[in-house]
N, C-alpha and C positions, 0 to 999 in steps of 0.2 A: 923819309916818309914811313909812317908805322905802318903794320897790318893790321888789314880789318879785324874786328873781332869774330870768334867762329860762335855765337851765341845758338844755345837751344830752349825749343822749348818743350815739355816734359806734360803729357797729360794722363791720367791717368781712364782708360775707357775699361766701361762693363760692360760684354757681350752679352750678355742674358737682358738687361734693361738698356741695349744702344744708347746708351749714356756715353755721357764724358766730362772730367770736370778737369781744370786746369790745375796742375799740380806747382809747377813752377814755370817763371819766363824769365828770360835776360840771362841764363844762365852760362858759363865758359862750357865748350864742347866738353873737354876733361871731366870738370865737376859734374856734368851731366849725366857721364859716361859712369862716375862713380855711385851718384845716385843712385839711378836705373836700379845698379849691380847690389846696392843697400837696399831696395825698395823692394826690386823685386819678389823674393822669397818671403815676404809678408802679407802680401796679395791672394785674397780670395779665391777658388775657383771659377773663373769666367773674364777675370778680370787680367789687364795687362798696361805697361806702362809704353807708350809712345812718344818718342824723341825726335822731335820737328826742328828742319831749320828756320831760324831766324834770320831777315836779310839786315835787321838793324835793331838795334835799342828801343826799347818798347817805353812810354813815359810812364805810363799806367804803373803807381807800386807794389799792386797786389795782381797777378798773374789774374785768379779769379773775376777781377772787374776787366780785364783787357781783353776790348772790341778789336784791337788789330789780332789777338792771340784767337778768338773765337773765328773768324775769319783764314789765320792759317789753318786753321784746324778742315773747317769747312773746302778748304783748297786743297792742302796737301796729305789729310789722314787718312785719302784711298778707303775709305769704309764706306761699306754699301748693305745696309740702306744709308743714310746719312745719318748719326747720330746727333741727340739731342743734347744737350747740355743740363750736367745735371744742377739745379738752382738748391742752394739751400739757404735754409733762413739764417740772418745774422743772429747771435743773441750779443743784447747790450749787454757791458759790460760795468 
């Protein structure tokens, strides 16, 4: 039997605007870990990257449209007041 996968997910919050928008989901704990460590130091002042666990494979392909991933966020991102989600416009392509 294999092991489960250690999947995260990655959002990116602004404390000044209690935002948050999803930066990636379904991601390997590792790659996550590498992320973060790339991401981080390009990041505004206020702002910060938080890495959630995932207990399964998300279907959703785009991190940004996933309602199970909006929902971790709202469970396990310990921010108080509760932050919002920040929405931005698509542009066609």
């Amino acid at each position: 039997m294999s092991e489960p996968e250690h999947l995260k997910l990655i959002i990116v919050y602004d404390a000044n605007r209690n935002q948050y928008s999803v930066s990636a989901h379904n991601v390997q704990a590792g790659k996550a870990e590498q992320l973060v460590a790339q991401w981080n130091p390009h990041l505004v002042a206020g702002c910060s990257l938080i890495m959630l666990d995932q207990t399964k494979r998300h279907k959703t392909a785009e991190g940004r449209d996933c309602r199970t991933c909006r929902k971790i966020v709202a469970r396990s991102a310990n921010l108080s007041p509760k932050p919002k989600l920040e929405r931005k416009e698509r542009r066609n392509k």
